[in-house]
C-alpha positions in Angstrom: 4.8 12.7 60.4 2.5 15.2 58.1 6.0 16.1 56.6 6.3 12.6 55.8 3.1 11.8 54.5 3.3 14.7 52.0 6.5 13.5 50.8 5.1 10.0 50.3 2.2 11.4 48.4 4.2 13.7 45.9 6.3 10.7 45.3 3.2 8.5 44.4 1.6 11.4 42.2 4.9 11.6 40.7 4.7 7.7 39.6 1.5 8.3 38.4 2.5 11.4 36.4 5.2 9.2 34.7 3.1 6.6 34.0 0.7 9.0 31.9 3.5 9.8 29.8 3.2 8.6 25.9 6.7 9.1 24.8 8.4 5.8 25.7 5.2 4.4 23.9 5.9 6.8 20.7 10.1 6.5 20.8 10.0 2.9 21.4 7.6 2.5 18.1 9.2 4.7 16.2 12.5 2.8 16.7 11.0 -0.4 15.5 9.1 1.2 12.6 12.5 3.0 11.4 14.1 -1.0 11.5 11.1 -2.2 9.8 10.7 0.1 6.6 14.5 -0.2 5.9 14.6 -3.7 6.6 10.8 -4.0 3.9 12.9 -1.7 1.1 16.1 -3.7 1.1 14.5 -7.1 1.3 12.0 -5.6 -1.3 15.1 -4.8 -3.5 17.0 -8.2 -2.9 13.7 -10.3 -4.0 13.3 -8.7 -7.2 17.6 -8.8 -7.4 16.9 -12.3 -7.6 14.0 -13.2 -9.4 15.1 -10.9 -12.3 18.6 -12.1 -12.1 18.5 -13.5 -15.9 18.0 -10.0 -17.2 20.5 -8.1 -19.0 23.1 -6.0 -16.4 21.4 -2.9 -18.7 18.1 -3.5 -18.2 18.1 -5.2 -15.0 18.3 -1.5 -12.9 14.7 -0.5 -14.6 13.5 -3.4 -14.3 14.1 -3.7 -10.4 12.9 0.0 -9.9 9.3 -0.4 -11.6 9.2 -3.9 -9.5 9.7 -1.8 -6.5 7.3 1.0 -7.6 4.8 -1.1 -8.4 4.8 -3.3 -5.0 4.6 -0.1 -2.9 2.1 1.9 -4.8 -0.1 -1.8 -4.4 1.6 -1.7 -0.3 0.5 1.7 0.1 -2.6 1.9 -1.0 -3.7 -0.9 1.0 -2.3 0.3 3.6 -4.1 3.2 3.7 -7.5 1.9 2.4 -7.8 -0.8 5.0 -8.0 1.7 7.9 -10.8 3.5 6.8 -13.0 0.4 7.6 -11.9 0.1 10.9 -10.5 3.0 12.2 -12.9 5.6 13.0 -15.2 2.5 15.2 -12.0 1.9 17.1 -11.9 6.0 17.9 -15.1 6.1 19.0 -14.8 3.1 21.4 -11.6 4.9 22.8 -13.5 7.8 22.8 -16.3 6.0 25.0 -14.7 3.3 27.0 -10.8 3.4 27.2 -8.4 6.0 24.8 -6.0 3.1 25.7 -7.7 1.4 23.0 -6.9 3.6 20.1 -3.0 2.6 21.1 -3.0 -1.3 21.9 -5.2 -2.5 18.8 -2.6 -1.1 16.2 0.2 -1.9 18.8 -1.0 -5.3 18.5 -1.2 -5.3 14.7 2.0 -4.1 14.1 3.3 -6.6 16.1 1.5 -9.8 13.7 2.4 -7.8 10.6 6.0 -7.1 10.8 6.0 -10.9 12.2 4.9 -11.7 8.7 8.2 -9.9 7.0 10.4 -12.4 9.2 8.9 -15.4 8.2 9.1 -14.1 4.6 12.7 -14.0 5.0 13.2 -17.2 6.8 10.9 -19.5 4.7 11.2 -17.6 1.4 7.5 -16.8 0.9 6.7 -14.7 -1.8 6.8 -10.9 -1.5 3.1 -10.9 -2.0 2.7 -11.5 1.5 3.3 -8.1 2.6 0.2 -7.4 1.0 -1.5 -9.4 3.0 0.3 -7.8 5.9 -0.6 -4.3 4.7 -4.5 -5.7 5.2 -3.8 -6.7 8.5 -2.1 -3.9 9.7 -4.6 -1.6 8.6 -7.8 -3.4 9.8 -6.0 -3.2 13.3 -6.4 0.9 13.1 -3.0 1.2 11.4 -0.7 4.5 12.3 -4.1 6.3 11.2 -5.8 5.2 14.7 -2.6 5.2 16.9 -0.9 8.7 15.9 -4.9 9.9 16.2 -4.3 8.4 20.1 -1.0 9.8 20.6 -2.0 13.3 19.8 -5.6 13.0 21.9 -3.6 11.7 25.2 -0.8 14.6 24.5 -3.3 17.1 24.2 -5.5 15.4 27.1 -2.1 16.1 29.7 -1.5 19.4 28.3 -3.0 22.9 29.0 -4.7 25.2 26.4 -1.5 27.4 26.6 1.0 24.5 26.3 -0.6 22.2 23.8 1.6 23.4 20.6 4.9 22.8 22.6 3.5 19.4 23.9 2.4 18.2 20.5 5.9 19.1 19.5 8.0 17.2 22.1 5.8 14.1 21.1 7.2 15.0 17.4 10.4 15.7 19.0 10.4 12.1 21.0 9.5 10.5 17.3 11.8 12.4 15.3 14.8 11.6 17.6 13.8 7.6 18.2 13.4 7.4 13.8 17.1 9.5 13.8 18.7 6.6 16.0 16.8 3.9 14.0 17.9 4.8 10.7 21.0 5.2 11.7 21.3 1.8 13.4 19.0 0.0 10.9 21.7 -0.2 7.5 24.5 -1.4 9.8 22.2 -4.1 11.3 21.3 -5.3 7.5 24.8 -5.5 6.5 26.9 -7.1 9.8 23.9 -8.7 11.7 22.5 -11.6 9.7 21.5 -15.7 9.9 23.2 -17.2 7.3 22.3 -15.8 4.0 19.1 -14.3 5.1 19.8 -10.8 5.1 17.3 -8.2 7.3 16.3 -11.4 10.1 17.9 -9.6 12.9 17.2 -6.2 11.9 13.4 -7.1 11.6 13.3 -9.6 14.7 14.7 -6.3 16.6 11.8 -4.4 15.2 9.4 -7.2 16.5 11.0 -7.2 20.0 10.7 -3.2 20.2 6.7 -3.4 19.0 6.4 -6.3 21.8 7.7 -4.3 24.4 5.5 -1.0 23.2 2.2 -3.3 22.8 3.2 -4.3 26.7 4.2 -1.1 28.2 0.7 0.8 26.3 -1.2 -2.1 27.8 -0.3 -3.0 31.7 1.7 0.2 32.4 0.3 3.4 31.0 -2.3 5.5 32.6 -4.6 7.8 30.6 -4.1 11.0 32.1 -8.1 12.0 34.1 -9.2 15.5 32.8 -12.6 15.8 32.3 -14.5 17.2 35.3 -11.2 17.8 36.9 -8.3 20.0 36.2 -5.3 17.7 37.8 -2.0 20.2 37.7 -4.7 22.3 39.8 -5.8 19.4 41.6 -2.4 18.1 42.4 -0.5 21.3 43.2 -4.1 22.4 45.4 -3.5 18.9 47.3 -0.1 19.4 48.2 -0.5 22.7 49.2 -3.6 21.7 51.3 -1.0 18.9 53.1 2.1 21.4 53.5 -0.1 24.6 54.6 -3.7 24.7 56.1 -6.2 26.4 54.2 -6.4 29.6 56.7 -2.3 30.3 55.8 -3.2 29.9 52.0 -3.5 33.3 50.1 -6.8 34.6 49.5 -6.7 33.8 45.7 -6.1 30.3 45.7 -8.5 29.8 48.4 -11.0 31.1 46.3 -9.8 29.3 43.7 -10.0 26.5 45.3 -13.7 26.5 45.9 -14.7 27.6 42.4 -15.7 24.6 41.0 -15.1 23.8 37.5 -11.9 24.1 35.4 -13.2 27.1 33.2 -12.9 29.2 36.4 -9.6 28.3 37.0 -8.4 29.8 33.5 -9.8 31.0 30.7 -13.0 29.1 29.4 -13.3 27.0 26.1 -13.3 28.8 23.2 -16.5 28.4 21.3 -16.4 26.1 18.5 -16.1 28.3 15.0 -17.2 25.8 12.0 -15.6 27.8 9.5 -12.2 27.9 11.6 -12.3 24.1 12.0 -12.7 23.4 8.7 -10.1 25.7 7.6 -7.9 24.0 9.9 -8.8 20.9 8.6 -8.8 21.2 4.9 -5.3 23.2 5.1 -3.8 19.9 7.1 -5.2 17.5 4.5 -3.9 19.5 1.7 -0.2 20.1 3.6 0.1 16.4 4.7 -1.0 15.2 1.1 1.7 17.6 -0.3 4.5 16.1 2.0 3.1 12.5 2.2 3.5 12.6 -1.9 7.0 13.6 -2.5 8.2 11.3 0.3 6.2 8.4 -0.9 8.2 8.9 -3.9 11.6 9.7 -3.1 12.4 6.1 -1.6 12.0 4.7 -5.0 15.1 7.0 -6.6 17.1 6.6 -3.9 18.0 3.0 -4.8 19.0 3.7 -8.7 21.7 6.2 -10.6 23.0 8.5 -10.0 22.4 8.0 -6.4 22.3 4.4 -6.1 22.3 4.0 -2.8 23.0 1.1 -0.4 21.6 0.0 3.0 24.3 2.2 5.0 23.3 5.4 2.7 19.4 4.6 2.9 19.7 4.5 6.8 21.3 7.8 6.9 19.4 9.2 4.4 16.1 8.7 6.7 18.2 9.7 9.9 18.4 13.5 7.7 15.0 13.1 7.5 13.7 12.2 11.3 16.3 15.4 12.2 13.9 17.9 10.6 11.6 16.7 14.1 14.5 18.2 16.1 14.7 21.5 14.4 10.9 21.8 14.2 10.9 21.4 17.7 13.4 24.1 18.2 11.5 26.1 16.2 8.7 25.6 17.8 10.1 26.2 21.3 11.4 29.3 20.0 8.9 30.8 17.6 6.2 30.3 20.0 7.3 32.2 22.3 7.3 35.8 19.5 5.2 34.9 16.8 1.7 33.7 16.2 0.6 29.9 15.4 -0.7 31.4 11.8 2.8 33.2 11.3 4.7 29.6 12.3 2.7 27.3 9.7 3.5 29.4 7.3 7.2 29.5 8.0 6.9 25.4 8.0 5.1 25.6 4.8 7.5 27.8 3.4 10.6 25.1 4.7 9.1 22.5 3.1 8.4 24.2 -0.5 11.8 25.1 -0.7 13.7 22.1 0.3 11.1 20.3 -1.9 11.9 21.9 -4.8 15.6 21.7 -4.6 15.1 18.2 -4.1 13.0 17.6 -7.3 16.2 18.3 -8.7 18.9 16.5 -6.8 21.4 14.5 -8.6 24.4 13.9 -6.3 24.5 13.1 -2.9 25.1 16.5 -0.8 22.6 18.2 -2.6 20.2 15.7 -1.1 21.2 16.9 2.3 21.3 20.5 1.4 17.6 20.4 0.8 16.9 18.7 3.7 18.6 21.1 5.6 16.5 23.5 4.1 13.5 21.7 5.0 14.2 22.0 8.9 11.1 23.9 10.1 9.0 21.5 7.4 7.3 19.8 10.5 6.1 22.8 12.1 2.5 22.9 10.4 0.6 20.0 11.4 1.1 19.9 15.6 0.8 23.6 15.5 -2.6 23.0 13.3 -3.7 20.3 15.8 -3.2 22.5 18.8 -5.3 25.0 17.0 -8.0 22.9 16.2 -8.1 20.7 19.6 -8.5 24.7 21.1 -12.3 24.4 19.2 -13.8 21.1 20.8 -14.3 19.4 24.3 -11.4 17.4 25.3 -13.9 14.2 24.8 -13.7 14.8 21.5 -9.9 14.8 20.6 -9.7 11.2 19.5 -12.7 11.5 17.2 -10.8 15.4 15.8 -7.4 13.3 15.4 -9.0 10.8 13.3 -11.0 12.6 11.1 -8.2 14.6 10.1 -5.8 11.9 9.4 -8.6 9.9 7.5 -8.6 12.5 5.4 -5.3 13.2 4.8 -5.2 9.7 3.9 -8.2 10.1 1.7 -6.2 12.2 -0.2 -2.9 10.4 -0.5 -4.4 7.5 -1.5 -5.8 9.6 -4.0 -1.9 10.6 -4.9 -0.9 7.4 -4.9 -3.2 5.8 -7.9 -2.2 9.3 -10.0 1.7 8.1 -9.5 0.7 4.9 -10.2 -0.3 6.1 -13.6 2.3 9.5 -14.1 4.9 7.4 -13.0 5.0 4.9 -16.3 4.6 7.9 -18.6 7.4 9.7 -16.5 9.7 7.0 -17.5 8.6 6.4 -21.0 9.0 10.1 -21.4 12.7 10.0 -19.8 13.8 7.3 -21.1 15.7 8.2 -24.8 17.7 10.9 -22.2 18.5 8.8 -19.9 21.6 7.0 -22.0 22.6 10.7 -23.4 22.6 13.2 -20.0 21.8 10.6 -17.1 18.6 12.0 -16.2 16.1 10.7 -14.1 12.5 11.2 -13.2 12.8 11.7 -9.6 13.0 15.7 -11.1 10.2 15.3 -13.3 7.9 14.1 -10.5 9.3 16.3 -7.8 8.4 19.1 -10.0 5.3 17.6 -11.3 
């Protein structure tokens, strides 16, 4: 009967573990988000086919790329400036009340914004819209709030030791989910359509994913309970307290079992260094501005000579991209267990330089992949620099960490954005008597800028 009753309660524990568990959350998401943003570009580049359909077949390509530019550097920036008035409220009151919180509310507005892109398609509403959507998205916390969330519960279930490979498998879980997503999401523009609306089943897929996330994060997931407890202590001290009496236990974990708080369990809080944390800090803003940057502007060249890709080729195209998770995870996995965190971001940094540079001058397709290849270890930096900074402050405090540090990373590339909106012109101007002689284009001159 004991025998019994311990099974029953390691299987309930179990359910409960599961439940605490942010991945489906994060891979379910990430699917949807890789259907929406090739679903927005294509339906982005079909709108202005169309209403610049009376231009000259020589001028119609430039004329369709600086309509694109220009709607995503006016997306973009609202995008990024609308979370900054709501955000950092919402992290507090996940902080204080409910980390749940930080989740749901830009679960939720995902779920109304991307609704917006589908009644675009099927009523014909101007592309304007999306701005609108942009707004709406943001004031709902945006990815700033729910990737600040993510990373707080991850580090929340995670021990001090552990926390740079479980940051990683929750940038492993998002890297593989946006690899199948791309993959499936050209194929789903071209062959799965109503009528002549291309992208309604490709974004109504994307809605039903976010619905089932916003109602998985709400009625299912637990928010794992650390503070004041230490629960893989507490669990594994339970069932060994229901399997064995305490008088069989070994004199170590019976003390240990009586000592009271966490620290005594294992090594104690580090004490917060100011100058390390805002080293951390200010070396993740300027590494995520570097990275948001170039791919902010790589979309935009993917669609015009001499790549001139289609829906099929962008889909793949971001699938290279979401495998650079994977190998950063490997990386990860494996460099952690010989080298130091400082010796790793600097490998990732390193990846990413590289693989950017090559790219700034990519003019055929498999050079494109041989600099993402290159690039493999380019995600390495910013979970590794999480784990390091989440090492500095009370676990109460993640959410509010998480935040601040993506705020200002977005700070920054917002920053980025309003100089491309004004390089990007003169790029072209500068370009443009070239561009009929030796076909080039300013994808290198930015990339290099």
């Amino acid at each position: 009967m004991l025998h019994g009753a311990a099974w029953g309660w390691r299987g309930g524990a179990a359910r409960m573990a599961v439940r605490t568990w942010i991945e489906p959350v994060v891979a379910g998401a990430q699917v949807a988000s890789s259907f929406y943003d090739t679903g927005l570009l294509l339906v982005v580049k079909n709108y202005y086919n169309r209403t610049n359909s009376t231009s000259p077949a020589h001028v119609l390509e430039d004329l369709q790329q600086k309509a694109v530019s220009d709607f995503y550097i006016i997306y973009n920036l609202v995008l990024g400036l609308s979370p900054l008035l709501t955000a950092y409220g919402l992290t507090k009151l996940g902080d204080k009340k409910n980390r749940k919180i930080t989740i749901c509310f830009p679960l939720l507005g995902y779920l109304v914004s991307r609704s917006l892109l589908l009644l675009l398609i099927l009523l014909g509403w101007p592309i304007e819209v999306m701005y609108g959507a942009a707004a709406l998205n943001g004031l709902t916390g945006g990815f700033t709030t729910y990737w600040a969330g993510v990373m707080a519960l991850g580090a929340l279930g995670s021990s001090e030791h552990r926390r740079s490979l479980r940051l990683i498998v929750i940038e492993l879980t998002y890297g593989m989910a946006g690899f199948l997503g791309s993959i499936a999401s050209g194929h789903i523009f071209i062959h799965s359509h109503i009528s002549y609306r291309q992208g309604t089943v490709l974004v109504a897929s994307s809605i039903a994913v976010y619905a089932f996330c916003f109602l998985y994060s709400f009625f299912v997931l637990k928010v794992p309970t650390t503070e004041g407890t230490c629960p893989a202590y507490t669990a594994h001290s339970k069932l060994k307290d229901i399997d064995q009496p305490d008088s069989q236990l070994p004199e170590d974990e019976r003390t240990a079992g009586s000592s009271g708080s966490c620290e005594d369990k294992g090594r104690g809080p580090l004490a917060p260094s100011k100058l390390i944390i805002a080293m951390l800090f200010i070396g993740a803003v300027l590494y995520d501005l570097a990275v948001v940057g170039a791919m902010d502007v790589l979309p935009l060249f993917l669609l015009k000579k001499p790549l001139s890709w289609g829906p099929v080729e962008i889909g793949y195209g971001n699938a290279a991209g979401y495998m650079i998770f994977i190998t950063s995870f490997l990386g990860v996995f494996v460099f952690s267990k010989y080298l130091r965190d400082t010796t790793m971001i600097i490998i990732g940094i390193l990846s990413f330089s590289v693989g950017i540079l090559i790219m700034a001058f990519v003019r055929r397709t498999f050079l494109f992949y041989v600099a993402r290849a290159i690039m493999l270890f380019a995600l390495i930096p910013l979970p590794t620099i999480r784990s390091l900074l989440s090492k500095h402050v009370q676990g109460s405090s993640y959410g509010d960490l998480f935040e601040l540090s993506r705020k200002g990373r977005l700070q920054f590339a917002i920053a980025g954005l309003l100089l491309l909106s004004e390089v990007l012109p003169v790029y072209t101007r500068r370009v443009q008597p070239h561009q009929q002689t030796s076909g080039w284009r300013p994808m290198a001159e930015i990339g290099a800028g």
